[in-house]
N, CA, C and O atoms as a CHARMM CRD file, in Angstrom:
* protein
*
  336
    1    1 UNK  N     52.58500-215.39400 -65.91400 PROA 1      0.00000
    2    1 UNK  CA    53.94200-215.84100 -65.96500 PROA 1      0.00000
    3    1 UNK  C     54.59100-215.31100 -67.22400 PROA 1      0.00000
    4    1 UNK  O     53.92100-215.23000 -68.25300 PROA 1      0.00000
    5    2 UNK  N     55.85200-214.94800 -67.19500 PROA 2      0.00000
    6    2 UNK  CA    56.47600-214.26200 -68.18200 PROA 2      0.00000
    7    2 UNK  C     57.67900-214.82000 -68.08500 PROA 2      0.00000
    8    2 UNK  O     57.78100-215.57200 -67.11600 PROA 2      0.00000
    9    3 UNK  N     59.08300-214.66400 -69.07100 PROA 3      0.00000
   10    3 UNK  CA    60.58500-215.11000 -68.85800 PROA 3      0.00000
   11    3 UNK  C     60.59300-214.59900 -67.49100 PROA 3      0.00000
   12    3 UNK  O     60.18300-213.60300 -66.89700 PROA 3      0.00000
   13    4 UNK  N     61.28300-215.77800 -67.20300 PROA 4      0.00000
   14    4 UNK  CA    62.01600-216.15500 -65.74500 PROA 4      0.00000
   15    4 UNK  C     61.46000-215.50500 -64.58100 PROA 4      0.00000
   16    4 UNK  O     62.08000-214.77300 -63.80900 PROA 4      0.00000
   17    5 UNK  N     59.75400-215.96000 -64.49100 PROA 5      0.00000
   18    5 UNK  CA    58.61300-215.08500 -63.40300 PROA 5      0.00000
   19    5 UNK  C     59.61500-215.63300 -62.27400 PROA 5      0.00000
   20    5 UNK  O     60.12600-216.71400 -62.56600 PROA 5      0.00000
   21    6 UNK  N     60.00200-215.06500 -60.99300 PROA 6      0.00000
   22    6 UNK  CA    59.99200-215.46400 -59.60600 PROA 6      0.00000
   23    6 UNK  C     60.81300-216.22200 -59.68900 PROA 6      0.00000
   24    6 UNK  O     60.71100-217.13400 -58.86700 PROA 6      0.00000
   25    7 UNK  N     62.05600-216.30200 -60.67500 PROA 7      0.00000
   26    7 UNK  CA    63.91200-216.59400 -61.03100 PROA 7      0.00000
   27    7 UNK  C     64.60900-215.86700 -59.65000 PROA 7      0.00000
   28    7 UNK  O     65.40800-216.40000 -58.87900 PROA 7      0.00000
   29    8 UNK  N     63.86900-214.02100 -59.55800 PROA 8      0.00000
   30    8 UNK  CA    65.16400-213.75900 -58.57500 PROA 8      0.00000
   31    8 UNK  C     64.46200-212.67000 -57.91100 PROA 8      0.00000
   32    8 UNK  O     63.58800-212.02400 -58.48900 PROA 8      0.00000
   33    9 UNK  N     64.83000-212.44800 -56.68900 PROA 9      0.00000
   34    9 UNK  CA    63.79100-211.70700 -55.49500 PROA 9      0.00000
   35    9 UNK  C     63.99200-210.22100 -55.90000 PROA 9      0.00000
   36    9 UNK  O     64.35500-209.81300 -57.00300 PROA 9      0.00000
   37   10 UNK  N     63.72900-209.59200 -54.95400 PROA 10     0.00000
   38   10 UNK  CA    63.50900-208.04000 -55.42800 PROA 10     0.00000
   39   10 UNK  C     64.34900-207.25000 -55.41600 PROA 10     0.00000
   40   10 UNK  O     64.20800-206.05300 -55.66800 PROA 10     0.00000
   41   11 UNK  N     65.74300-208.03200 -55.00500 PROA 11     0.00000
   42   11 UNK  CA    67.03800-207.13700 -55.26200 PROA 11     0.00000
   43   11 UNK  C     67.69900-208.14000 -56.47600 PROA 11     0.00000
   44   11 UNK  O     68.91900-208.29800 -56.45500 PROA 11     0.00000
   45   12 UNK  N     67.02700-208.70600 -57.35800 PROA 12     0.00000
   46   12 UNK  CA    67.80200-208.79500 -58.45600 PROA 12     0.00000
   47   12 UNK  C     68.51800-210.49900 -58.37200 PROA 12     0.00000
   48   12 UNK  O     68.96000-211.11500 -59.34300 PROA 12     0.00000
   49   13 UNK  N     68.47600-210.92400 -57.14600 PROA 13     0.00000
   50   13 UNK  CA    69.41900-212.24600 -56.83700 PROA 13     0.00000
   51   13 UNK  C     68.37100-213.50100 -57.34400 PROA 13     0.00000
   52   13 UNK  O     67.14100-213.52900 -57.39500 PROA 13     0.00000
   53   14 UNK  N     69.34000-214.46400 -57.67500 PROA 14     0.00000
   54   14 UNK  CA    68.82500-215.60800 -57.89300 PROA 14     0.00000
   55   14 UNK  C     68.52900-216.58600 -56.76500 PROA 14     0.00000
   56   14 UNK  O     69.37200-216.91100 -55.92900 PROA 14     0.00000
   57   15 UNK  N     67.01300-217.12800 -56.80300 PROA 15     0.00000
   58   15 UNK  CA    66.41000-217.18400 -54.86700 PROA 15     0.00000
   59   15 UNK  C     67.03100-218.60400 -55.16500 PROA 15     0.00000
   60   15 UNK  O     67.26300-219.05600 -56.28700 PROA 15     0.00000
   61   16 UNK  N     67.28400-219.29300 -53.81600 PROA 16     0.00000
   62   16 UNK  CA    67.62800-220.44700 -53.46700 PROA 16     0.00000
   63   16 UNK  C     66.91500-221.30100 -53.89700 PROA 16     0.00000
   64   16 UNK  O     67.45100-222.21700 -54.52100 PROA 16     0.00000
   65   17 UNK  N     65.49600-221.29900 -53.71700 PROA 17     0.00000
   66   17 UNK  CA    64.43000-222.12300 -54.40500 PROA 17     0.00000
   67   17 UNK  C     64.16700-222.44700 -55.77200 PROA 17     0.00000
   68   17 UNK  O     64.07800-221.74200 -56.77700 PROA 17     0.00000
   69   18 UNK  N     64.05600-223.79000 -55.55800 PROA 18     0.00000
   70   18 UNK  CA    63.47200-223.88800 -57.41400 PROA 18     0.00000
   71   18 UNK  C     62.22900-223.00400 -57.65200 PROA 18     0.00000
   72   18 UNK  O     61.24100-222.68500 -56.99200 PROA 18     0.00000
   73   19 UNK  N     62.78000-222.71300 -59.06000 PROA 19     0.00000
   74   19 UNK  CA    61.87400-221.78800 -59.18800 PROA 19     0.00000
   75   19 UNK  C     60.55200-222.09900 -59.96600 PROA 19     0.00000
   76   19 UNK  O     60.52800-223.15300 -60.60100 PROA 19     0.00000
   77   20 UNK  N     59.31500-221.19100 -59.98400 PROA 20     0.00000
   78   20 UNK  CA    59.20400-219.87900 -59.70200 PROA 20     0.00000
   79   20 UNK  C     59.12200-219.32600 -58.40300 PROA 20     0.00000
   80   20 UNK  O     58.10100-218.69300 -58.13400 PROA 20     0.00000
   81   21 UNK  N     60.32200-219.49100 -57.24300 PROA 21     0.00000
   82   21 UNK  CA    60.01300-219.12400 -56.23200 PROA 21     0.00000
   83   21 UNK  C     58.61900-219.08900 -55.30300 PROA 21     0.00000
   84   21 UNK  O     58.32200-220.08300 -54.64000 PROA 21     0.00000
   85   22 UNK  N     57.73300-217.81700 -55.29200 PROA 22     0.00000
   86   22 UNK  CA    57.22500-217.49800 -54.19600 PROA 22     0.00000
   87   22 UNK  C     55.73000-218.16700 -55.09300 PROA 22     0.00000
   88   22 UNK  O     54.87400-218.83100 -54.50700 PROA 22     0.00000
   89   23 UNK  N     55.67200-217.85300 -56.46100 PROA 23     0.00000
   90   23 UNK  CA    54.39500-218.50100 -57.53400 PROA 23     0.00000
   91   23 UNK  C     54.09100-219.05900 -57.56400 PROA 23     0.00000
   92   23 UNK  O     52.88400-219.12500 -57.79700 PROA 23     0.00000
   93   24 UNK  N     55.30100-220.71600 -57.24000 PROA 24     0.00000
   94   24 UNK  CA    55.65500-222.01500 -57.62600 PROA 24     0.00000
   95   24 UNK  C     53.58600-222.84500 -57.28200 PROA 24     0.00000
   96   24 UNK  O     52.97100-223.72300 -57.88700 PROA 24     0.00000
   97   25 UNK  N     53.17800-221.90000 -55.97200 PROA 25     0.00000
   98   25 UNK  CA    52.08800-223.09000 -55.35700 PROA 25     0.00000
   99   25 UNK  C     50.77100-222.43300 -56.27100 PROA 25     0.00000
  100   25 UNK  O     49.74700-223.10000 -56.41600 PROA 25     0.00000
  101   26 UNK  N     50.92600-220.93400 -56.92100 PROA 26     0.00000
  102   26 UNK  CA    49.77300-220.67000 -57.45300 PROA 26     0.00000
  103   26 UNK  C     49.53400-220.75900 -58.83600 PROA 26     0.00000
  104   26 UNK  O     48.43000-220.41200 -59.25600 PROA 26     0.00000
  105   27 UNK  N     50.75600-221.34000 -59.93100 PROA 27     0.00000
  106   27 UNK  CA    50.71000-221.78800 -60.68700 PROA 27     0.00000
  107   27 UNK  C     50.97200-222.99200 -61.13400 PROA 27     0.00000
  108   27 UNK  O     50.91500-223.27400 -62.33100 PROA 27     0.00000
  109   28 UNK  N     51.38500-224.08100 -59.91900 PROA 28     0.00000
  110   28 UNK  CA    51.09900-225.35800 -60.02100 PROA 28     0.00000
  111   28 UNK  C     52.41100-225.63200 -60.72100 PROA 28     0.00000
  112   28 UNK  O     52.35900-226.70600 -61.32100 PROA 28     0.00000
  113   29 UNK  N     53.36300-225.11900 -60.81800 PROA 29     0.00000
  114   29 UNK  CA    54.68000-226.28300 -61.31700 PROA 29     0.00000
  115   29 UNK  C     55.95000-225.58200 -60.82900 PROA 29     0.00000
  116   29 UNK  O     55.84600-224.78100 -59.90000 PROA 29     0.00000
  117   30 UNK  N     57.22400-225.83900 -61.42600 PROA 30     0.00000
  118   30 UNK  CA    58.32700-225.25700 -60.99200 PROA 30     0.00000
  119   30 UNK  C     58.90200-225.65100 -62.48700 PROA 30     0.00000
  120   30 UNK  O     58.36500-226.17300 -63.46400 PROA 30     0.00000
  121   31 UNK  N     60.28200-225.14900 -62.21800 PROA 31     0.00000
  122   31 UNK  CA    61.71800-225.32600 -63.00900 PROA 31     0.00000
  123   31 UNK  C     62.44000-225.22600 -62.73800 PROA 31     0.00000
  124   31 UNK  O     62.58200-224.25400 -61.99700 PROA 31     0.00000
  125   32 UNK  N     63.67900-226.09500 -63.02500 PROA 32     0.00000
  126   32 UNK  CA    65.11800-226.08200 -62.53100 PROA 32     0.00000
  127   32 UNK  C     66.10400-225.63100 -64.46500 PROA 32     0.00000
  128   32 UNK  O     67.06700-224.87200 -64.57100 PROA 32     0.00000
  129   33 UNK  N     65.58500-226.21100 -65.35900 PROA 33     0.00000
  130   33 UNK  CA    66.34300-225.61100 -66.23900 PROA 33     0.00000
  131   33 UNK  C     65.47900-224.82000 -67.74100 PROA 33     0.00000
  132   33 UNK  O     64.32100-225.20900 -67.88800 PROA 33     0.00000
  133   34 UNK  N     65.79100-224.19100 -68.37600 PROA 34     0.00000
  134   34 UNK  CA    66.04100-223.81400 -69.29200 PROA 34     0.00000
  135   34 UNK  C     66.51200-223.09100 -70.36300 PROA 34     0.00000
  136   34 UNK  O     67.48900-222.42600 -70.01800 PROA 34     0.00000
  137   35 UNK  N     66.18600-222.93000 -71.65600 PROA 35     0.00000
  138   35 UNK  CA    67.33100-223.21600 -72.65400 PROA 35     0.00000
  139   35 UNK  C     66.67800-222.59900 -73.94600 PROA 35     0.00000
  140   35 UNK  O     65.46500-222.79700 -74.01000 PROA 35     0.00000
  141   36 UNK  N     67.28900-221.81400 -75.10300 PROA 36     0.00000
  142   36 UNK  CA    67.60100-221.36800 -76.38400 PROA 36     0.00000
  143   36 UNK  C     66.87300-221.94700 -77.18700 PROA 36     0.00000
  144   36 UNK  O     67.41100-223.05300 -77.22400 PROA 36     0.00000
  145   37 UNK  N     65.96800-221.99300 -77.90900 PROA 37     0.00000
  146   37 UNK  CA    65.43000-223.13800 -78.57700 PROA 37     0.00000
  147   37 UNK  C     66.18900-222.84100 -79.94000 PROA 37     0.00000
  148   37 UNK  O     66.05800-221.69000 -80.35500 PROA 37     0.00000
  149   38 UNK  N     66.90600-223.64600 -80.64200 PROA 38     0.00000
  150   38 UNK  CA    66.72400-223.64700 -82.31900 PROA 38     0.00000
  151   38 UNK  C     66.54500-223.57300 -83.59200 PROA 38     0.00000
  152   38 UNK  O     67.18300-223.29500 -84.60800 PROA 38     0.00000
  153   39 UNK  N     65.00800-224.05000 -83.12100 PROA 39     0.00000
  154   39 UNK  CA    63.85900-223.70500 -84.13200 PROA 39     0.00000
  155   39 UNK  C     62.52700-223.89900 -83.26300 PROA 39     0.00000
  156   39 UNK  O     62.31200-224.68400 -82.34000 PROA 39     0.00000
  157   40 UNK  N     61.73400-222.97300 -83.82900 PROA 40     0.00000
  158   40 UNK  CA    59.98300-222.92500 -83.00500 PROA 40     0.00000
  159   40 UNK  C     59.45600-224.50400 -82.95000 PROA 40     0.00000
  160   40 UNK  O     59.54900-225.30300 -83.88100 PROA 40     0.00000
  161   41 UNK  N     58.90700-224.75200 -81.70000 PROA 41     0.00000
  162   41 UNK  CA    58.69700-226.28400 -81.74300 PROA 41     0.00000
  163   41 UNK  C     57.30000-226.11100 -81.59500 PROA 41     0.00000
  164   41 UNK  O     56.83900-225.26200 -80.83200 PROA 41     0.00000
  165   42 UNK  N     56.74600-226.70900 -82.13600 PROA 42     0.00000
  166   42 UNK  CA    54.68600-226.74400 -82.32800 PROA 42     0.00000
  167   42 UNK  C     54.24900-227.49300 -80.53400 PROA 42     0.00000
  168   42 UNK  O     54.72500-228.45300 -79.92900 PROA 42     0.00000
  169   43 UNK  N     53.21600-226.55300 -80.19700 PROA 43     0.00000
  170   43 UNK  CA    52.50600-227.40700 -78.94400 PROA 43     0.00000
  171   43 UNK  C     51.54100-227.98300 -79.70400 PROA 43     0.00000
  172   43 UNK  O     51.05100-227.83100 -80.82300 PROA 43     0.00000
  173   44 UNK  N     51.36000-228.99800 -78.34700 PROA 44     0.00000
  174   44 UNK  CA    50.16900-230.16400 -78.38000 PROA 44     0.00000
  175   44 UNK  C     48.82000-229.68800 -78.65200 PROA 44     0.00000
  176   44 UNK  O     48.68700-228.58100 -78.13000 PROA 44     0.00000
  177   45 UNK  N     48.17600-229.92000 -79.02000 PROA 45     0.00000
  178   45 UNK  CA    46.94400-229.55300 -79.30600 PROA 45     0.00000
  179   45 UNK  C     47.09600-228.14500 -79.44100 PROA 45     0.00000
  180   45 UNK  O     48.06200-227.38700 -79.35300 PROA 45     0.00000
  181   46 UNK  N     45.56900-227.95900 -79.74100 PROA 46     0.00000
  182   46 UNK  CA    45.78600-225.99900 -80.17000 PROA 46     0.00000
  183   46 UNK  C     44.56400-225.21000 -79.06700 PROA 46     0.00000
  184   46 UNK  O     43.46700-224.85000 -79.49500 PROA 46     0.00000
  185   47 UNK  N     45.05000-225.00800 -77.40600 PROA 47     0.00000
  186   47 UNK  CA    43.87500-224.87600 -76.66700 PROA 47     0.00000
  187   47 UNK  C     43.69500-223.41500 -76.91100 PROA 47     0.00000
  188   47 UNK  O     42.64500-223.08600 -76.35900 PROA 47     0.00000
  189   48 UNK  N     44.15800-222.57800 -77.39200 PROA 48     0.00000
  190   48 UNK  CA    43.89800-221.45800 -77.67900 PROA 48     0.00000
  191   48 UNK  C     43.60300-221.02200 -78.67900 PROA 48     0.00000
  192   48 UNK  O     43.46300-219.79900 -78.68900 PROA 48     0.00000
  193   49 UNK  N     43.33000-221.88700 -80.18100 PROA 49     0.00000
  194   49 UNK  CA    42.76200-221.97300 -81.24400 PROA 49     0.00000
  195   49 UNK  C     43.91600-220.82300 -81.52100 PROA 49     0.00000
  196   49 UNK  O     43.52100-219.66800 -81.36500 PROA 49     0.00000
  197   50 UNK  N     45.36400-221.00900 -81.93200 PROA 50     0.00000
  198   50 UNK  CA    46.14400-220.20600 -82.76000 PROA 50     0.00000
  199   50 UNK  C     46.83300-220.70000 -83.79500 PROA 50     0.00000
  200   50 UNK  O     47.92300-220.25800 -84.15700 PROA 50     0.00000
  201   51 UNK  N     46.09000-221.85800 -84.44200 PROA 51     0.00000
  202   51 UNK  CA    46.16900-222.42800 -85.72500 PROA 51     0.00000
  203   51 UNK  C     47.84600-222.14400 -85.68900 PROA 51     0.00000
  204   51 UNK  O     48.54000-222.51500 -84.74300 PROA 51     0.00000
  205   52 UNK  N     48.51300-221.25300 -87.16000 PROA 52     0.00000
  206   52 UNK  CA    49.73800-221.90800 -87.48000 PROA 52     0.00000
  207   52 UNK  C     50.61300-221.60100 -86.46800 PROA 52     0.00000
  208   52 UNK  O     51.59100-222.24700 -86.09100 PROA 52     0.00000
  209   53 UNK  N     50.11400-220.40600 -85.99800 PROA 53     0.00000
  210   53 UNK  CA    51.14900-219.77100 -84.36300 PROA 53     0.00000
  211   53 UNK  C     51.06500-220.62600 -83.31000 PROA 53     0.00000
  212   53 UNK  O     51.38900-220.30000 -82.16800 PROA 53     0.00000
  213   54 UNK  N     50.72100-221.52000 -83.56500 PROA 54     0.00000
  214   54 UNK  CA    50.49800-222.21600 -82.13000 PROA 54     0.00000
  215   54 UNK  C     51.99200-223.48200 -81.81100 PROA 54     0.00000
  216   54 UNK  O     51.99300-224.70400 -81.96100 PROA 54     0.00000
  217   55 UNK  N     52.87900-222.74800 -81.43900 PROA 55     0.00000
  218   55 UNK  CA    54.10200-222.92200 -81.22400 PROA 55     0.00000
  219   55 UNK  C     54.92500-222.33300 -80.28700 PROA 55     0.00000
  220   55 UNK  O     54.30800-221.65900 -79.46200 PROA 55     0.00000
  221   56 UNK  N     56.00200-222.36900 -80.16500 PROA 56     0.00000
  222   56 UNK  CA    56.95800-221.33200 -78.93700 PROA 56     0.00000
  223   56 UNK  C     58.43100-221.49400 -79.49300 PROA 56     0.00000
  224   56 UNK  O     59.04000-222.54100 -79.71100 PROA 56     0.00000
  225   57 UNK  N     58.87100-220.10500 -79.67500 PROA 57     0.00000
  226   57 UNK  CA    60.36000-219.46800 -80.16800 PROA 57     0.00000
  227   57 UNK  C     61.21200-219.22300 -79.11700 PROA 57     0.00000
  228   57 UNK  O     60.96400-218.79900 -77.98800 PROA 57     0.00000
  229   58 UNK  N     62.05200-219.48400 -79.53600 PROA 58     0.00000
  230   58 UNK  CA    63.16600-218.49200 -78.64700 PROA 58     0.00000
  231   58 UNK  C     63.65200-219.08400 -77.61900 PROA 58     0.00000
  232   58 UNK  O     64.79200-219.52800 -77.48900 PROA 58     0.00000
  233   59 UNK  N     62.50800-219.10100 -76.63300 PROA 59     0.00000
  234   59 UNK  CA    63.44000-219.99500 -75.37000 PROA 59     0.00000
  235   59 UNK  C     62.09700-220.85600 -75.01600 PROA 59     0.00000
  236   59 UNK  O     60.93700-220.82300 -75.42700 PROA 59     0.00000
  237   60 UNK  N     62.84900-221.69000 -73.99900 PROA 60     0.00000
  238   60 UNK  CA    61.50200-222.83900 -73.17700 PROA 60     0.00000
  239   60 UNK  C     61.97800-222.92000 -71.90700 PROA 60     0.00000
  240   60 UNK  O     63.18900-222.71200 -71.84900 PROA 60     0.00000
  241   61 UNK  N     61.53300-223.11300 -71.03600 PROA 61     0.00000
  242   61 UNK  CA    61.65200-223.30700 -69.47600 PROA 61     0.00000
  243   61 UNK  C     61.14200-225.07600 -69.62300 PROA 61     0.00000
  244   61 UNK  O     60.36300-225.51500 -70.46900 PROA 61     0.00000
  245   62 UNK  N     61.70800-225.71300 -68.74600 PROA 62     0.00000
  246   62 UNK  CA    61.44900-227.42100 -68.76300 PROA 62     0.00000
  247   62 UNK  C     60.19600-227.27000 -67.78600 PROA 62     0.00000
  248   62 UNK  O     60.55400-227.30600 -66.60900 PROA 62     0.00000
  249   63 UNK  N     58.94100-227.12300 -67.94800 PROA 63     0.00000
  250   63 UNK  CA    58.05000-227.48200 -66.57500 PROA 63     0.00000
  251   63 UNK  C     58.36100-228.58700 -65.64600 PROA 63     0.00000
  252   63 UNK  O     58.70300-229.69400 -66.06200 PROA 63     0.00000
  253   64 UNK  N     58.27100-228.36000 -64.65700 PROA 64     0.00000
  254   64 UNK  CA    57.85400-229.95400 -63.70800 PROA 64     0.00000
  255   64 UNK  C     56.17100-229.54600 -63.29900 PROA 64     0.00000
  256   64 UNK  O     55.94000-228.50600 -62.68300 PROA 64     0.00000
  257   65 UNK  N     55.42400-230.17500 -63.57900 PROA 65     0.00000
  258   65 UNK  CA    53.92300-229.74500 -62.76300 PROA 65     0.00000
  259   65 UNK  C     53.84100-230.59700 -61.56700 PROA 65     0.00000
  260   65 UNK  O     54.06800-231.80600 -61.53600 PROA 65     0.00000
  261   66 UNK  N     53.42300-229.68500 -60.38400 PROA 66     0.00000
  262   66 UNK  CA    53.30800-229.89600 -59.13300 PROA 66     0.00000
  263   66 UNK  C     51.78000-230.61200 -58.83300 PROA 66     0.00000
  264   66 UNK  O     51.68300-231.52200 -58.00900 PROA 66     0.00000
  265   67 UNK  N     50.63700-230.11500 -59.56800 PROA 67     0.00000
  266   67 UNK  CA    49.50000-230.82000 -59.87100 PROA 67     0.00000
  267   67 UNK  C     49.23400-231.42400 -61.05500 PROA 67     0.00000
  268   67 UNK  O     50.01500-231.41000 -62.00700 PROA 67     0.00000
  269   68 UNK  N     47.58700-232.24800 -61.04600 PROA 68     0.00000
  270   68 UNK  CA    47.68800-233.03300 -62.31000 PROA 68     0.00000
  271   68 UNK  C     47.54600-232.46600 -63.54100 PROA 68     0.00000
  272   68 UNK  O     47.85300-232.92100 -64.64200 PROA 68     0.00000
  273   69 UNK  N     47.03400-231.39200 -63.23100 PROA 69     0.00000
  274   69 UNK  CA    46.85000-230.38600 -64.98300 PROA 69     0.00000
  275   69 UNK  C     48.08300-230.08800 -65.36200 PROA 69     0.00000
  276   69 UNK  O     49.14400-229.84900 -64.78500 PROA 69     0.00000
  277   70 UNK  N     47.46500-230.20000 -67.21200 PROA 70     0.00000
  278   70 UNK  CA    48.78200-230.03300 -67.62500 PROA 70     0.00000
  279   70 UNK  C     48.21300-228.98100 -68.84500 PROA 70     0.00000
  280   70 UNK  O     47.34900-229.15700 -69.70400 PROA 70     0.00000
  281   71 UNK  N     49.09600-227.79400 -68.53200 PROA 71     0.00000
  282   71 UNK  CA    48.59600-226.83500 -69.30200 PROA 71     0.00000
  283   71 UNK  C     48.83700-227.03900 -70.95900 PROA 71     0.00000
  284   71 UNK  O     48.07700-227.49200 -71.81500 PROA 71     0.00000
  285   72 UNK  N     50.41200-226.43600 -71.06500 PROA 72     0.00000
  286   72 UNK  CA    50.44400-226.45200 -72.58300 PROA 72     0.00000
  287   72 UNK  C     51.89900-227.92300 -72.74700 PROA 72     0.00000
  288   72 UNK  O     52.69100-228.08000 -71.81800 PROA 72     0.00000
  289   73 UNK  N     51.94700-228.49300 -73.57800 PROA 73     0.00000
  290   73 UNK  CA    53.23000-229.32800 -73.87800 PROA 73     0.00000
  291   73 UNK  C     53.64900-229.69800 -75.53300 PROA 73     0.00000
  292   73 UNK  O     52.80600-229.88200 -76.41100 PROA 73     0.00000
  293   74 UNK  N     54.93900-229.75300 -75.71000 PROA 74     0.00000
  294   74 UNK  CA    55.52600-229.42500 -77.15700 PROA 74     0.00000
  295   74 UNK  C     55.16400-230.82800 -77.82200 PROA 74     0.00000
  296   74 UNK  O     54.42900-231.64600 -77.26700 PROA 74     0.00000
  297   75 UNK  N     55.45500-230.92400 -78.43400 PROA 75     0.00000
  298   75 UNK  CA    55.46000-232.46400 -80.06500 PROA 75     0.00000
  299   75 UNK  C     56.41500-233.23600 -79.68700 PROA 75     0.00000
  300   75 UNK  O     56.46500-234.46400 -79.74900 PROA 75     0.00000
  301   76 UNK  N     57.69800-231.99900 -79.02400 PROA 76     0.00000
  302   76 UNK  CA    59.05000-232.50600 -78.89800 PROA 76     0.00000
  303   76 UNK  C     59.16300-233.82500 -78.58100 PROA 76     0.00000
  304   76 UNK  O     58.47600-233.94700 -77.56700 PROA 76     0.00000
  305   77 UNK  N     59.82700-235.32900 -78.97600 PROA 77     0.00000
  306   77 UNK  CA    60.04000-236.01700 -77.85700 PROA 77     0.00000
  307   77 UNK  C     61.02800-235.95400 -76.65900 PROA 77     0.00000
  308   77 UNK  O     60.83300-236.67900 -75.68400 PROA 77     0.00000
  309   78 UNK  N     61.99700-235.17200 -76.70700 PROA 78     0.00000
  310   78 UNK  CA    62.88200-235.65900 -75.86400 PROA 78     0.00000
  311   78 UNK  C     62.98900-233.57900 -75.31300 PROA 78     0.00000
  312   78 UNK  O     63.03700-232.60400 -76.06300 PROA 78     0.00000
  313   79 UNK  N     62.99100-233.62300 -73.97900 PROA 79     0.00000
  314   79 UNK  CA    63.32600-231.87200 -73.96400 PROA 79     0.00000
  315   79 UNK  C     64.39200-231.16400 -73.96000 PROA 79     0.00000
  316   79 UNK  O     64.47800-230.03800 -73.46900 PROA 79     0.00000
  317   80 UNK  N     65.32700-231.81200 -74.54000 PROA 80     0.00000
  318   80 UNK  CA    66.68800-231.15900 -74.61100 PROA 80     0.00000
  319   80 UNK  C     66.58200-231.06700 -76.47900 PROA 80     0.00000
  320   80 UNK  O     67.50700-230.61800 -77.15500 PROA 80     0.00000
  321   81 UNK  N     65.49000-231.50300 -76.97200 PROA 81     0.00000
  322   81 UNK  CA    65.55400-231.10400 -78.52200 PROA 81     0.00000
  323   81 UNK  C     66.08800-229.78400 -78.81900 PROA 81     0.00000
  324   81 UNK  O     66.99100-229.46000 -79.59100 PROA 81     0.00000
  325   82 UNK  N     65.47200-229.20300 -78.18100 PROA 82     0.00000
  326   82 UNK  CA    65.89600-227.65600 -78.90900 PROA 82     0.00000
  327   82 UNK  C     67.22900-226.85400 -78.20600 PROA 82     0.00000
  328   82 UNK  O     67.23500-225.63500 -78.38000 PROA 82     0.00000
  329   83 UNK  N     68.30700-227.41100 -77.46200 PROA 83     0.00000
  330   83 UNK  CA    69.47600-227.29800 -76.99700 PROA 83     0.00000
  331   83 UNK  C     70.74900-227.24900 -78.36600 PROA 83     0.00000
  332   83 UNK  O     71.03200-228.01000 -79.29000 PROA 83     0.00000
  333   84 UNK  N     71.19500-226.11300 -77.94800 PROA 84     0.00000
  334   84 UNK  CA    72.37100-225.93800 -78.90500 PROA 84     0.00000
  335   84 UNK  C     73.60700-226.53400 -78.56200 PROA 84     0.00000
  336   84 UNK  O     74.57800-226.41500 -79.30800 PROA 84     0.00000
């Protein structure tokens, strides 16, 4: 998954479906919004052992997870924190 995986089909359009479109069942969640972040907000635990990097810049996608795993999640409390 990368910015805006399966946002818009293969001519460029934005698909009707929440997205990640066609992904949504093989990576287990979706999204309807996101947004600019602020400032870098620190994730939860460090499952990839990246000590001080272990954070996310720039932008965030809001997950919804479709199953019970839950991959990575911010410190943030509220997810419109990092909204300008």
């Amino acid at each position: 998954m990368t910015f805006k995986s399966g946002f818009a089909n293969e001519n460029s359009a934005v698909r009707w479906v929440r997205a990640p479109g066609p992904l949504r069942q093989a990576v287990g969640f979706s999204y309807q919004e996101f947004s600019n972040l602020a400032q870098p907000l620190a994730l939860k635990d460090d499952p990839f052992h990246a000590g001080a990097d272990n954070k996310v810049a720039y932008w965030a996608e809001f997950l919804m997870p479709s199953t019970p795993r839950r991959w990575l999640t911010t410190t943030t409390p509220s997810s419109a924190a990092g909204r300008r």
